[in-house]
VMD Tcl script that draws the C-alpha trace (Angstrom):
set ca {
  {196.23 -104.41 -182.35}
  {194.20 -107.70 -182.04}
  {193.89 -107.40 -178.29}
  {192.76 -103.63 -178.44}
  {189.95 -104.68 -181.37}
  {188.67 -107.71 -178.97}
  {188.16 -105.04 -176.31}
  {186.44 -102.35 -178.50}
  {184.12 -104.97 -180.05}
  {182.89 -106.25 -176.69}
  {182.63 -103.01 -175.07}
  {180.55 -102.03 -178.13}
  {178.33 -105.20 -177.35}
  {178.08 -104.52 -173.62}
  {177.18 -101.04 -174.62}
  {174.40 -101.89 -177.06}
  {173.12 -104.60 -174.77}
  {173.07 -102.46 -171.86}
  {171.05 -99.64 -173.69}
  {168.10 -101.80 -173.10}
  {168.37 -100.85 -169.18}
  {166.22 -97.46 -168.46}
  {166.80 -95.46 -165.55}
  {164.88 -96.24 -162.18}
  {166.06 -100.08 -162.83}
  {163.08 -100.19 -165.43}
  {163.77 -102.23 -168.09}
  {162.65 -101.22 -171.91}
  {162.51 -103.47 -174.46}
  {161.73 -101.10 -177.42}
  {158.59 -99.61 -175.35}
  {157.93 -102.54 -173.71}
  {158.19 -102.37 -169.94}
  {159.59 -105.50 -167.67}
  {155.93 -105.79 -166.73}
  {154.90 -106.90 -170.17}
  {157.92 -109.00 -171.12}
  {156.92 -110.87 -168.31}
  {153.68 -111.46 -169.84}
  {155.23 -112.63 -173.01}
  {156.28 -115.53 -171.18}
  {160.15 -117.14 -171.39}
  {161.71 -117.53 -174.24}
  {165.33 -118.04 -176.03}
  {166.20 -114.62 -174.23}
  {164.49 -114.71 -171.74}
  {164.28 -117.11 -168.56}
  {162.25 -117.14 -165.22}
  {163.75 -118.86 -161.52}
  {161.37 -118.23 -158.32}
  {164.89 -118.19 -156.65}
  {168.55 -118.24 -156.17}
  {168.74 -120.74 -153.60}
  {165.67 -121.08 -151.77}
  {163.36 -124.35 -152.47}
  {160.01 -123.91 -151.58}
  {158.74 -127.12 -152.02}
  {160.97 -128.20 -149.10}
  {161.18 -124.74 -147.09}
  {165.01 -124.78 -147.11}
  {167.94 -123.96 -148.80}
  {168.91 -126.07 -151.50}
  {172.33 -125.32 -153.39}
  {171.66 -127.39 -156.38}
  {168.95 -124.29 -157.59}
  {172.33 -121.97 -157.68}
  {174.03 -124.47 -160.24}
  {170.73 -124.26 -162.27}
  {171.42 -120.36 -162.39}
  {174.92 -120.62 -163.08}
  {173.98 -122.83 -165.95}
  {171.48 -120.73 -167.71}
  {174.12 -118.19 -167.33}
  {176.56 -119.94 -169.21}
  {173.73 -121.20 -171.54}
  {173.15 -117.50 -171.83}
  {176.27 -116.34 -172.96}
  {177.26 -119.18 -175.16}
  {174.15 -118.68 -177.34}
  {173.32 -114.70 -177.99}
  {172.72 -113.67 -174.54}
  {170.05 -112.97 -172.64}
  {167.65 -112.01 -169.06}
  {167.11 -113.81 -166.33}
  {164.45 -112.95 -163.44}
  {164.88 -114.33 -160.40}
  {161.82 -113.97 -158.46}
  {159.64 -114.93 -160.91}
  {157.75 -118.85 -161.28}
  {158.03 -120.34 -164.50}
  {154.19 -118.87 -164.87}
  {155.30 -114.98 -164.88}
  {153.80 -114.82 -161.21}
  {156.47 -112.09 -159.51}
  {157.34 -113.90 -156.64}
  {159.96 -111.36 -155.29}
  {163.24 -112.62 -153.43}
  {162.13 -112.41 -149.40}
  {163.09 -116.33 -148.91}
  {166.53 -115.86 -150.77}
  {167.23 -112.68 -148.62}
  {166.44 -114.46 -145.39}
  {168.68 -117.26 -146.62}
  {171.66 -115.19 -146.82}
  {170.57 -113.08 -143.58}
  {170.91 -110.09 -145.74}
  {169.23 -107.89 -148.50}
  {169.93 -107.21 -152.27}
  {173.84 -106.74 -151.32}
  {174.12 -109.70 -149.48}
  {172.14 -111.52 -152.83}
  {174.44 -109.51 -155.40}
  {177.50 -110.70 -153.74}
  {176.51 -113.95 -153.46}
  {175.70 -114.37 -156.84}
  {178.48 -112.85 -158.37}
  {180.57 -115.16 -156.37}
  {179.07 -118.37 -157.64}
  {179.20 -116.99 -160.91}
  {182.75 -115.75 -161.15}
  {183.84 -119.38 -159.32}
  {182.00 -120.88 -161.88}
  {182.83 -119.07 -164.80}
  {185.40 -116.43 -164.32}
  {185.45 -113.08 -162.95}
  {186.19 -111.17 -166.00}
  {183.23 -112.98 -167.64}
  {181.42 -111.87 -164.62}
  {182.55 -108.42 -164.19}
  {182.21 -107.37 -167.98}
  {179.38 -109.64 -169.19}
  {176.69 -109.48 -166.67}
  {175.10 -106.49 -165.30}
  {172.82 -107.37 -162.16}
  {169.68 -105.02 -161.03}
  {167.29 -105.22 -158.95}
  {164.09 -103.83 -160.55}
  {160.46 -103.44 -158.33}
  {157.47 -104.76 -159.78}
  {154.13 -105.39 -158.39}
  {155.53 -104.14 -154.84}
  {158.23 -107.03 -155.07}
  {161.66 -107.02 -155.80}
  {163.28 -109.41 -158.36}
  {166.65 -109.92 -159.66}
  {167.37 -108.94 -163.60}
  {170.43 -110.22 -164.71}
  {171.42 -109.18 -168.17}
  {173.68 -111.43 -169.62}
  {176.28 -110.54 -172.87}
  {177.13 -112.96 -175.46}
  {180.48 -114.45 -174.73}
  {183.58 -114.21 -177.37}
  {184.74 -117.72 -175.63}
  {182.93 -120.89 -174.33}
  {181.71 -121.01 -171.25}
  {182.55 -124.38 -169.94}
  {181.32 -125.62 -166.42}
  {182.94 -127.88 -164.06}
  {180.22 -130.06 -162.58}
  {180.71 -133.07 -159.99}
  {178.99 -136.42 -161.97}
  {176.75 -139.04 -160.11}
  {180.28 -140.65 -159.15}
  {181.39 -137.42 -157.17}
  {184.08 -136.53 -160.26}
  {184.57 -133.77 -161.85}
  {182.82 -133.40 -165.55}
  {183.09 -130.51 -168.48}
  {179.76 -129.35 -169.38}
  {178.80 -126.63 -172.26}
  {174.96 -125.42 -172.51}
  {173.02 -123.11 -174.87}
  {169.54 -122.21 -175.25}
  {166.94 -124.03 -177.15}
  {164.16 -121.96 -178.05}
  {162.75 -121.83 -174.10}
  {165.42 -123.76 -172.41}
  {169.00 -124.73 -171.70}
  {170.47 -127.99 -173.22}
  {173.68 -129.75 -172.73}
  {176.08 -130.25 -175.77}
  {177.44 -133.82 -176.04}
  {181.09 -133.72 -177.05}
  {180.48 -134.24 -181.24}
  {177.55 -131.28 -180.91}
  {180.51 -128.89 -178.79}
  {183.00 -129.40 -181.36}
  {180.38 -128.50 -184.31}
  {178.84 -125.74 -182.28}
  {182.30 -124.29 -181.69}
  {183.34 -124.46 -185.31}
  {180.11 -122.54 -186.15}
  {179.58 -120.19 -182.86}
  {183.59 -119.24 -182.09}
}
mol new
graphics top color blue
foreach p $ca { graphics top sphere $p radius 0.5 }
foreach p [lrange $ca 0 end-1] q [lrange $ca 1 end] { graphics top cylinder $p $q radius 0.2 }
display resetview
């Protein structure tokens, strides 16, 4: 039945998207390690954050740089998927996730669980639970966070407070390095052509 087929494909996806992951938490790309994807620099698939939550311009915690994750996320799985590496400046320097641990008074289970829980308040827990796989590879002597993001077979659509304090839709997708917002006319087009 239809249901049964939706299931199969996106399990097949998942599967063939999660291939990529090696044992150890190494990631290959082809033979490409994490190491030298980092080197490549971002890209449509590939995006860098130096943190969850942690600004270090300002030495504090600042919860608009979690929205900025959820929204590459999204942007993530409404285009063709994608990584993202937290821990790691927008120049490839690993930065590793000390600050962010600190933050949550915790280690990488105290950062997995709160980033699964923005995400699956944000976008949905089945999204979350069958469409992102979240490791914690060790490069350099630092560890960084790798999420591996799916393609979604819906749109992801955010609920974002406005300047006035209400609550707005917002859909993103990547642009070649980054993550744009769709106006209304450039949703319905993009929806036509993507869904």
């Amino acid at each position: 039945d239809f249901l049964s087929t939706r299931r199969e494909m996106l399990s097949q996806r998942m599967n063939d998207y999660l291939n990529r992951l090696a044992v150890n938490d190494e990631v290959i790309y082809g033979k490409a390690t994490i190491e030298e994807i980092i080197s490549e620099g971002e890209s449509e698939e590939l995006e860098f954050k130096s943190t969850l939550r942690w600004d270090i311009n300002f030495g504090k915690v600042n919860k608009n740089l979690e929205k900025v994750i959820v929204k590459t996320v999204s942007a993530f799985a409404n285009t063709d998927g994608g990584t993202l590496l937290i821990g790691v400046n927008d120049e490839g320097s690993v930065l590793g996730l000390e600050n962010d641990y600190a933050s949550l008074n915790g280690d990488r289970d105290a950062f997995e669980l709160h980033l699964r829980n923005l995400l699956n308040q944000q976008i949905g827990k089945p999204f979350t639970a069958m469409c992102v796989k979240v490791i914690f590879p060790d490069i350099y002597g630092e560890e960084i966070c790798q999420i591996e993001v799916a393609r979604s077979e819906r749109p992801i659509i955010l609920t974002v407070k406005d300047r006035h304090g209400l609550d707005s839709q917002k859909m993103y997708i990547r642009s070649g390095n980054s993550s744009q917002e769709l106006s209304m006319s450039e949703f319905v087009e993009y929806k036509k052509e993507r869904f």
